[in-house]
Structures are given as C-alpha cells and as structure tokens.
C-alpha positions as CSV (number, residue, x, y, z in Angstrom):
1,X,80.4,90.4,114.8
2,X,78.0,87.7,114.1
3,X,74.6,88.7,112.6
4,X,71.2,87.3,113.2
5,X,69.4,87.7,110.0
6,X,66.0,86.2,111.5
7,X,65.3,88.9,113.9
8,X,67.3,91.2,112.3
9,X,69.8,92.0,115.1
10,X,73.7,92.2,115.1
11,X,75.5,89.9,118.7
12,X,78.9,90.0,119.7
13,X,81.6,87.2,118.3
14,X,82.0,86.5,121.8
15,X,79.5,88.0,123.8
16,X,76.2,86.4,123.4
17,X,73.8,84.5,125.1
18,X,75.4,81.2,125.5
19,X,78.9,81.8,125.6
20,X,80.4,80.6,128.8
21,X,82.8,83.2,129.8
22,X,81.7,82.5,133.2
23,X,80.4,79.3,135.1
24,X,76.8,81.2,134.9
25,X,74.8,82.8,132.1
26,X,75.1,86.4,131.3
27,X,72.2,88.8,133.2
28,X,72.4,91.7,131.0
29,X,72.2,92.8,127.5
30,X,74.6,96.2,126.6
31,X,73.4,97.5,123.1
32,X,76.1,99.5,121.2
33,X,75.0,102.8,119.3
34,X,75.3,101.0,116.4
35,X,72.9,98.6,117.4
36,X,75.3,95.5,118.6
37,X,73.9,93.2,121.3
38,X,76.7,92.1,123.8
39,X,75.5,89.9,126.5
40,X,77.8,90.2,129.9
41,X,77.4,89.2,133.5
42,X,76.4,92.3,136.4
43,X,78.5,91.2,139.0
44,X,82.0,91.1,136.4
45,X,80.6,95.3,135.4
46,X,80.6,96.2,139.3
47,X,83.8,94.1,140.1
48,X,85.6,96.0,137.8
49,X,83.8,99.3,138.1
50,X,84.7,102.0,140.8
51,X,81.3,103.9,139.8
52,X,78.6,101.1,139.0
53,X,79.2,101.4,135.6
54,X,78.8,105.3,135.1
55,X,76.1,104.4,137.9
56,X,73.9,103.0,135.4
57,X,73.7,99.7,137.1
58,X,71.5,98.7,140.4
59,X,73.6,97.8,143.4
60,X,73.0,95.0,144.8
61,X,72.1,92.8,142.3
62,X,70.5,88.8,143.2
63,X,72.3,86.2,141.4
64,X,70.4,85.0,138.3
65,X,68.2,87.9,138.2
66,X,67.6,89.5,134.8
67,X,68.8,93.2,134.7
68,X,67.5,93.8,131.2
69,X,68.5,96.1,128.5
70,X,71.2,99.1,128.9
71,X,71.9,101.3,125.8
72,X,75.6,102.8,125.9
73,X,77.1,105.7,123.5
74,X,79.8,103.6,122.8
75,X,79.9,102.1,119.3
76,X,80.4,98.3,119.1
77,X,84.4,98.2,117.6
78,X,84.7,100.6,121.0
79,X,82.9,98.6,123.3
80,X,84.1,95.4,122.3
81,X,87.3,96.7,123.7
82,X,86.2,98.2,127.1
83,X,84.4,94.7,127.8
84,X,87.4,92.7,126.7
85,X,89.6,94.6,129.3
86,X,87.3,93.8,132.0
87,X,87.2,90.4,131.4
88,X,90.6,90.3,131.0
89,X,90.4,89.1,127.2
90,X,92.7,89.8,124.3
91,X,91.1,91.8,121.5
92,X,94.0,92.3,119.2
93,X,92.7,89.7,117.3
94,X,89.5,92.4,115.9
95,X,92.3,94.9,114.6
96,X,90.7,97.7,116.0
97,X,91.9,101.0,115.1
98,X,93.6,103.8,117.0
99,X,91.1,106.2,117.3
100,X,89.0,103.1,118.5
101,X,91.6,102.0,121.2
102,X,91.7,105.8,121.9
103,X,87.8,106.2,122.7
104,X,88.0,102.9,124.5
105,X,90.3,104.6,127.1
106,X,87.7,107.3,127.9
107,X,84.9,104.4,128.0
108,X,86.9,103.1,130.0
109,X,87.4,106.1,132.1
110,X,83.9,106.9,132.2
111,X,82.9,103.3,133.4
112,X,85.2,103.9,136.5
113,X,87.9,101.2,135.1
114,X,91.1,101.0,137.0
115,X,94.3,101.6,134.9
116,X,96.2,100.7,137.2
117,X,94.6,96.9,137.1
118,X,94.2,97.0,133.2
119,X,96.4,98.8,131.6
120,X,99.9,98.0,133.3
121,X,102.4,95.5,131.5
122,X,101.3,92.2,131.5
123,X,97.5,92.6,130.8
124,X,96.0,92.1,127.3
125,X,95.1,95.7,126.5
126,X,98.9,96.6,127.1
127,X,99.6,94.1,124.9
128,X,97.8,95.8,122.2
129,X,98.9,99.1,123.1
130,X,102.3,97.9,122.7
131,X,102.0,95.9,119.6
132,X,100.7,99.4,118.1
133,X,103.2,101.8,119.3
134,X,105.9,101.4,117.2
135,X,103.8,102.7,114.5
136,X,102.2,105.4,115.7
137,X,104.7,107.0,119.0
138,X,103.5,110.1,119.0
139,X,99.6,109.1,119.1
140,X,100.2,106.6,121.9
141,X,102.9,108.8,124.0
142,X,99.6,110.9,124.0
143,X,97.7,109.1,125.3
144,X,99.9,108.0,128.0
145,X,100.5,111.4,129.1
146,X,96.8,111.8,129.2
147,X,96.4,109.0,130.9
148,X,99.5,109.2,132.8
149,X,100.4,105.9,131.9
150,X,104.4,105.2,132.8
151,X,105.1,102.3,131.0
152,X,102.9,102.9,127.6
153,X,105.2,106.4,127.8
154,X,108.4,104.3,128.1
155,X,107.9,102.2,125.2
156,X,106.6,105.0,123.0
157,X,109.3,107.3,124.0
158,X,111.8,105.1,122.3
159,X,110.2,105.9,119.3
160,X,110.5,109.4,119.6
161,X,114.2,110.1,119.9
162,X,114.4,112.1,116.7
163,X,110.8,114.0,117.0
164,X,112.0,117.1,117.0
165,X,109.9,119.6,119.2
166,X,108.2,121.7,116.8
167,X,107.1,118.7,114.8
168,X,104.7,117.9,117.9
169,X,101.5,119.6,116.9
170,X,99.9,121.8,119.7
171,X,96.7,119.2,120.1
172,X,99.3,116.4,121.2
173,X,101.4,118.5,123.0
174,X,98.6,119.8,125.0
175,X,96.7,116.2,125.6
176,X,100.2,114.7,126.7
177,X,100.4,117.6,129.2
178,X,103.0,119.6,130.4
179,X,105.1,116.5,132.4
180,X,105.2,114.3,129.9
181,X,106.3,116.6,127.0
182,X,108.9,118.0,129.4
183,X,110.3,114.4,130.0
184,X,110.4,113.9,126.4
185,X,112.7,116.7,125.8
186,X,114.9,116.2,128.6
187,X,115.3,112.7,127.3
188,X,116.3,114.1,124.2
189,X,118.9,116.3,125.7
190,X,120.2,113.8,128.0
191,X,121.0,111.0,125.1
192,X,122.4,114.5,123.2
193,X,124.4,115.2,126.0
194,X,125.3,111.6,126.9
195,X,126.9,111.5,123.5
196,X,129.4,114.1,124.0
197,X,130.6,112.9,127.2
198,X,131.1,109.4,125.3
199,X,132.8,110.6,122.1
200,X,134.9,113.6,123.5
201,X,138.0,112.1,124.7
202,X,140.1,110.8,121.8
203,X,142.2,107.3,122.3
204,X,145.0,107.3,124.7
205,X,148.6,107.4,123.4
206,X,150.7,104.1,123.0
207,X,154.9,104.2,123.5
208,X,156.6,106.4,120.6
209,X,157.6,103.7,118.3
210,X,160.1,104.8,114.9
211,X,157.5,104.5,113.0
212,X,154.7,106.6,115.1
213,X,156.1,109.2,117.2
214,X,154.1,112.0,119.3
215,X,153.2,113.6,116.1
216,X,151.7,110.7,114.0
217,X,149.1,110.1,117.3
218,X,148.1,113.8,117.6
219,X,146.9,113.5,114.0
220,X,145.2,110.4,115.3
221,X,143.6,112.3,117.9
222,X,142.8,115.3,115.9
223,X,141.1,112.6,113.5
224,X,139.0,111.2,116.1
225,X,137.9,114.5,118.2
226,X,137.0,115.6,114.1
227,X,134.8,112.4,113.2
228,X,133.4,113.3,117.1
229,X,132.6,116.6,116.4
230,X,130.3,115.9,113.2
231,X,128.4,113.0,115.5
232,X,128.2,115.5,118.0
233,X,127.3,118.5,115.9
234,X,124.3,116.8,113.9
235,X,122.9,116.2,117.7
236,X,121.1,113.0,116.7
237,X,119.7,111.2,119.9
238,X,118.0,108.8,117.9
239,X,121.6,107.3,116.7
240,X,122.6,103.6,116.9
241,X,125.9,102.5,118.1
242,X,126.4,100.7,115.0
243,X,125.9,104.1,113.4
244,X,128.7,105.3,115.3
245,X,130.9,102.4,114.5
246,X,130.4,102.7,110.5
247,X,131.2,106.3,110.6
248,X,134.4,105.9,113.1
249,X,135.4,103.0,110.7
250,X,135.7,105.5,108.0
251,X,138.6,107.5,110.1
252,X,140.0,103.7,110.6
253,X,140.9,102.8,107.3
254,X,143.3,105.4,107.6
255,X,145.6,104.4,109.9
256,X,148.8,102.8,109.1
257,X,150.5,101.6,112.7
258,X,149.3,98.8,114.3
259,X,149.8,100.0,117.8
260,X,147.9,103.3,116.6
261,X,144.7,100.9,115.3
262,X,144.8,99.2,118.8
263,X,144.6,102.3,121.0
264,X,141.8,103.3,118.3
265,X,139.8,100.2,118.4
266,X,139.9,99.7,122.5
267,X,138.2,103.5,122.1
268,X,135.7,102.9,120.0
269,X,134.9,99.6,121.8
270,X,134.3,101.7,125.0
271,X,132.7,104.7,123.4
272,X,130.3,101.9,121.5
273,X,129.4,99.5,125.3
274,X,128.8,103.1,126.8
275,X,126.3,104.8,124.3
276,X,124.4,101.5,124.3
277,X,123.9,101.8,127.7
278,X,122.8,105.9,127.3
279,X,119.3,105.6,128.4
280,X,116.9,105.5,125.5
281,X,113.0,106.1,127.2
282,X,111.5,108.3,129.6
C-alpha cells in the first residue's frame, strides 16, 4: 500500500484515483477496516455482483456520477483480494496469507461473486490458490469442500494421499463437509486397492531351461508375491512408482537366469505403466 503522509491517509498500490484500470475514472471510494482507501468503478462492483454488492450499492447508477464513500468490514490485505478477482487481476504478487485468501472467499461470498466465473482454472485467483496448495492441502481441500470447488479439491487431493483419517481434525472435517471427506477416503482406498490388483500376480513362467527348471521360477514367484505383500501390507496410497521399482529391484539382484530376469523385468514394467496410471485426485 502506498501511504499519503500529507493528509494522513493509506491508498491502494493499485487502486487509486488516477489509475486507469478502466477507460473512465473510478466513482467510488471503498474504505477498508483498517482505514485503506481503494478507489473502483460502480458499474465493474454490479457486473460482477449477483446482490449489488451485499446491496450496498444504488442500482441504477449514471455514468460519471460520484457514489461517495462505502466503509466495508473487510480489512485491506482481504479486500485487496476480493477487488483483484473482480477485475480479473493477479494478486499473488502481495503474498497474502491463507487465512487472508480464506476470508477473501467469504467476502467474496458475501458480495454475491460468482465462483463459478472466478474461481475456475484459468483465472488469477485459481492461480494463487493453486500456487499455495501444495503447501498447505489440507487447509485448501477445506476450503474447496466448503466451497464446493471441484478443481481446487483435485489439486489438493493429490496432496493428501497419505493423510490418514484421524489426522483430519474435526473443524476441517466438518467445513469440507460430508461429500468431500467421503471422496477423500474412497480415493485413498481406491489407489490402496488399485495397488493390489497391480502387484498381485507374480511374472509369468519362461520354458524350463537346465539351468531353471519349474522349481527355480516358483521361488521366483514366491519372491515377487513376498516383496508384493510388504508394498501391499504397509497400504501406502501416497507411493511412487519409482518407489516400487527401488524396492522390486532389491528382489532383482537376486536372480541368477537370464530368462528368469526377463519374465521379471517385463512384470515390473507393467505393474510400474499401470500404477502410474492408478488415479491420484478426487
């Protein structure tokens, strides 16, 4: 925020009087609880709004006529981000905070913003959902389920494979709502599931050859349904192919015949393509 030391008042970096966000001045003045001037346009707050702005804004409105002054509970870091979104700005650059995007969303809400225009894939405040999800999964799954927000859900879900259940504290649980914890959790149990479909059947048998006969490839099979069993027993539906693979190759190194470390490669190979293509979100 800029600050105006002469008449002792704080204006928005980006929303003040001259900036020329659109082809005409701005008609309005919104002042943050925290006493932060942000200059916008009218007709851009009841384009955007389904409820005149928490119906705090005249309807209609004459083109270059002054509306005044309108103080909002928001604080400045908050509002900043509900009036970047419905100008279709990026904010990331102001680093604002979870708890800040957070009570932007119910701003948001209460200002009659569509999410369906604003917070889909493709729009700034997305964009800075996403950027901040990896980080914090749990807070922004959340909020998607409070929200019902599909595609902030997906990408945070991802994130979540190895939350275990009872490590989701009741506030979150309860926020998210009943449909997206649910889809958590059968996520979870599908990938856990998937995963001993993929690793159960051991590598098929090659021709007996005098130096492997039927014998030497059951131990190779009991090898492989053993290595199998520990993946599948530890139940991990956060786990990599390339976790798989290091701990498979540590059953490898063990076998002598070539034809036996074909059969065995060709098996992992598959097992490997199909859990990368086990479904990893919501």
């Amino acid at each position: 925020m800029d600050h105006d030391e002469e008449q002792n008042v704080s204006v928005s970096a980006v929303f003040y009087p001259t900036a020329t966000l659109l082809p005409f001045p701005p008609d309005m003045v919104l002042v943050s609880f925290d006493r932060v001037f942000f200059y916008v346009h009218s007709v851009m707050l009841l384009q955007q709004s389904g409820n005149k702005f928490d119906n705090q804004l005249p309807v209609p409105i004459a083109l270059g006529e002054s509306v005044g002054v309108l103080a909002v509970r928001e604080s400045s870091h908050v509002l900043n981000i509900v009036l970047h979104t419905i100008y279709g700005l990026a904010c990331v650059q102001f680093h604002p905070s979870d708890d800040a995007i957070s009570s932007a969303l119910v701003g948001l809400h209460k200002y009659g913003i569509r999410f369906d225009a604003h917070l889909v894939p493709g729009t700034p405040l997305f964009a800075l959902l996403a950027e901040r999800t990896s980080a914090a999964p749990l807070f922004y799954y959340t909020l998607a389920g409070q929200y019902d927000l599909y595609a902030l859900g997906a990408l945070a879900s991802g994130y979540l494979l190895a939350t275990d259940a009872k490590e989701i504290p009741m506030e979150n649980a309860e926020r998210m709502g009943p449909v997206y914890l649910n889809r958590l959790l059968s996520l979870q149990m599908r990938r856990t599931q998937d995963l001993k479909e993929i690793l159960r059947p051991p590598p098929r048998r090659h021709p007996a050859t005098e130096g492997c006969d039927e014998e030497s490839q059951a131990s190779l099979e009991k090898a492989w349904m053993l290595t199998s069993a520990y993946l599948i027993w530890e139940g991990r539906p956060e786990l990599t192919p390339t976790s798989v693979e290091v701990t498979f190759e540590r059953t490898a190194r063990s076998i002598q015949c070539e034809d036996c470390k074909t059969v065995f490669k060709e098996r992992l190979t598959q097992a490997l393509t199909d859990w990368a293509q086990s479904k990893r979100t919501i």
